[in-house]
N, C-alpha and C positions, 0 to 999 in steps of 0.2 A: 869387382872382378879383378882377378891377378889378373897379371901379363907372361906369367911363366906358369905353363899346364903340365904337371907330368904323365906322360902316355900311359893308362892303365886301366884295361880292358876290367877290371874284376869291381872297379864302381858305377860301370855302363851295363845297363839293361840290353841285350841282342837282340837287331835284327834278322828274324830266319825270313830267307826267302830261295826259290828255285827260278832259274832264268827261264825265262816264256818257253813255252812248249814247241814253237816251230822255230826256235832257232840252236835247241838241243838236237846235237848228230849223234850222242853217246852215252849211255846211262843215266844216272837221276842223280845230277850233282846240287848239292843244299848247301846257300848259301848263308852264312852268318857274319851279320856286320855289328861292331862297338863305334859307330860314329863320335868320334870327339871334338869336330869342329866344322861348322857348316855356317860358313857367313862371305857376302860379298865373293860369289864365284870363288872360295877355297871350300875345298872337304878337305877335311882327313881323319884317320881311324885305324881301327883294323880290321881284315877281312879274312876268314876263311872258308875254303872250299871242299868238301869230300870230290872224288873221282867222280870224272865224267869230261864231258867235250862240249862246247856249246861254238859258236859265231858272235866275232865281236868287231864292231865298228868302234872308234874313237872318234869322240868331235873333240877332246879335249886333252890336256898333257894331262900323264899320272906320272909320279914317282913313285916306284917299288923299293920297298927292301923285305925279302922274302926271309922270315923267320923259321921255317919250318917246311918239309915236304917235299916235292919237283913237281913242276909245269912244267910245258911245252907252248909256248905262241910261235903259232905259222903262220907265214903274212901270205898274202892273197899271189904272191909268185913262187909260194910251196917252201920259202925258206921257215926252218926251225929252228928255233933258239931255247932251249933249256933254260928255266929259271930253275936254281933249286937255295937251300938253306944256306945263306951268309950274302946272296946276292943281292947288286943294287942295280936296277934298270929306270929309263924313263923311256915312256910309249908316247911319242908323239902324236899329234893330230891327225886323223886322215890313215892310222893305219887300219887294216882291214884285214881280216882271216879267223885263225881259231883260239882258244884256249881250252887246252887241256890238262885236266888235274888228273897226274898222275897216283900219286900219294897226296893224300889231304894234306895241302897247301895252308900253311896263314903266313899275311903277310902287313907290312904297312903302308898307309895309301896316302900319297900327297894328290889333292886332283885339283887340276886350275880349272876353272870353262872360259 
């Protein structure tokens, strides 16, 4: 096994999946994941999303860097934060509220648990 991966989606097989059905508030957003690294409580990958709105709880940190698209994550006291293309965010534990894909979204996931 190397110890240097380079990021690239086009040797990964995709995950499609749609977030559960009762905790979509808006359209029918399809999720696609390239998972490149799942060991010892790290993931990372990349993820994209068509439009729609779902509910999301964090038990864990993520790192974003948003390649492509705009989001919106509103936290549970109605603040909005725009994610869109060239941005780098981290979602700490314990936040709570929505994400919505505005423009289909891809992005890169660093996730601790």
């Amino acid at each position: 096994m190397t110890l240097l991966h380079r990021i690239d989606r086009s040797a990964i097989i995709p995950e499609e999946a749609r977030p559960a059905p009762e905790i979509v508030l808006d359209g029918d957003p399809v999720h696609t994941t390239w998972n490149m690294e799942d060991r010892d409580g790290l993931y990372c990958g990349m993820w994209q999303s068509t439009p729609g709105k779902w509910r999301v709880s964090y038990a864990e940190w993520e790192y974003v860097y948003i390649h492509e698209g705009v989001s919106v994550l509103t936290d549970a006291a109605g603040t909005a934060t725009m994610l869109k293309a060239g941005d780098s965010w981290i979602i700490r534990p314990g936040f709570e509220g929505t994400w919505e894909v505005i423009e289909t979204t891809l992005k890169d996931y660093v996730i601790l648990s």
